[in-house]
C-alpha positions in Angstrom: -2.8 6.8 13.9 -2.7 5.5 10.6 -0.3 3.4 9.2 0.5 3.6 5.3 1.6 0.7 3.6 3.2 0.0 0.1 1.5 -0.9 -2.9 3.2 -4.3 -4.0 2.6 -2.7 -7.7 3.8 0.7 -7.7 2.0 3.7 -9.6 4.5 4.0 -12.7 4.5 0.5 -13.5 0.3 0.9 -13.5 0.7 3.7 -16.0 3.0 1.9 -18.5 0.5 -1.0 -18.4 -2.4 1.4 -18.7 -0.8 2.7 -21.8 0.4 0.0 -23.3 -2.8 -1.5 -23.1 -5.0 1.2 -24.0 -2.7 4.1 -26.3 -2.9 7.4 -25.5 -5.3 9.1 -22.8 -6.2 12.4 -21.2 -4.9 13.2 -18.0 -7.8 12.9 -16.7 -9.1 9.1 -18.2 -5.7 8.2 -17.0 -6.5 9.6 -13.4 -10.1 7.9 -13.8 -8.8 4.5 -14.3 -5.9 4.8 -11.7 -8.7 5.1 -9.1 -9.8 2.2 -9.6 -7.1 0.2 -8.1 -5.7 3.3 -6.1 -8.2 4.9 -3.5 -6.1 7.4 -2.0 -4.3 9.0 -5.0 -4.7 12.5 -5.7 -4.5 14.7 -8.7 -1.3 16.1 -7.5 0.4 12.9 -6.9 -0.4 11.9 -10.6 1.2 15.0 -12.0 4.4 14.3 -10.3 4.8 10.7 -11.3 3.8 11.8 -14.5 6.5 14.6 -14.5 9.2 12.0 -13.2 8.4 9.4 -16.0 8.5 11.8 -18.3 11.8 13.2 -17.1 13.1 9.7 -17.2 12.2 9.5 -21.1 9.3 6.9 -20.2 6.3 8.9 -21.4 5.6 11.7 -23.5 3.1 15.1 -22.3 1.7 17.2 -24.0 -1.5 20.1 -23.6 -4.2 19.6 -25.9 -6.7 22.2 -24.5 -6.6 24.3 -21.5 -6.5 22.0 -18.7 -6.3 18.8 -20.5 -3.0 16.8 -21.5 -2.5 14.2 -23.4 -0.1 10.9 -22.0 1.3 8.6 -24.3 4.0 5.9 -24.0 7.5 6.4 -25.4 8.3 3.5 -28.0 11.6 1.7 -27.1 13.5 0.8 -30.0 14.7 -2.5 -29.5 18.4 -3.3 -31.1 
């Protein structure tokens, strides 16, 4: 039996750093560097957190080519 634990840094708040630090990405460079400090994620779990931040008015999608999207930050306008 195994026994999942929490990340103490979720995966949305990994994305917003990603893309604060780095600007725009492919789904997939964004998938590529999120393995990095998350073993067990899947593609399908990025799409999802990707649809609920996007819902939430956090990030923007959009397709560029078949298969390929492209993930940018939403600016917050401060005032």
């Amino acid at each position: 039996m195994s026994i999942k634990t929490w990340k103490p840094h979720p995966l949305y708040t990994t994305i917003v750093e990603i893309l604060e630090r780095k600007g725009p990405l492919t789904d997939v460079e964004l998938y590529d560097l999120l393995k990095e400090s998350y073993e067990g994620i899947g593609f399908g779990n990025l799409n999802k957190t990707l649809m609920r931040m996007e819902i939430e008015g956090k990030i923007y999608v959009s397709a560029l080519t078949k298969g390929k999207r492209r993930v940018e930050l939403i600016e917050r306008k401060e005032g």
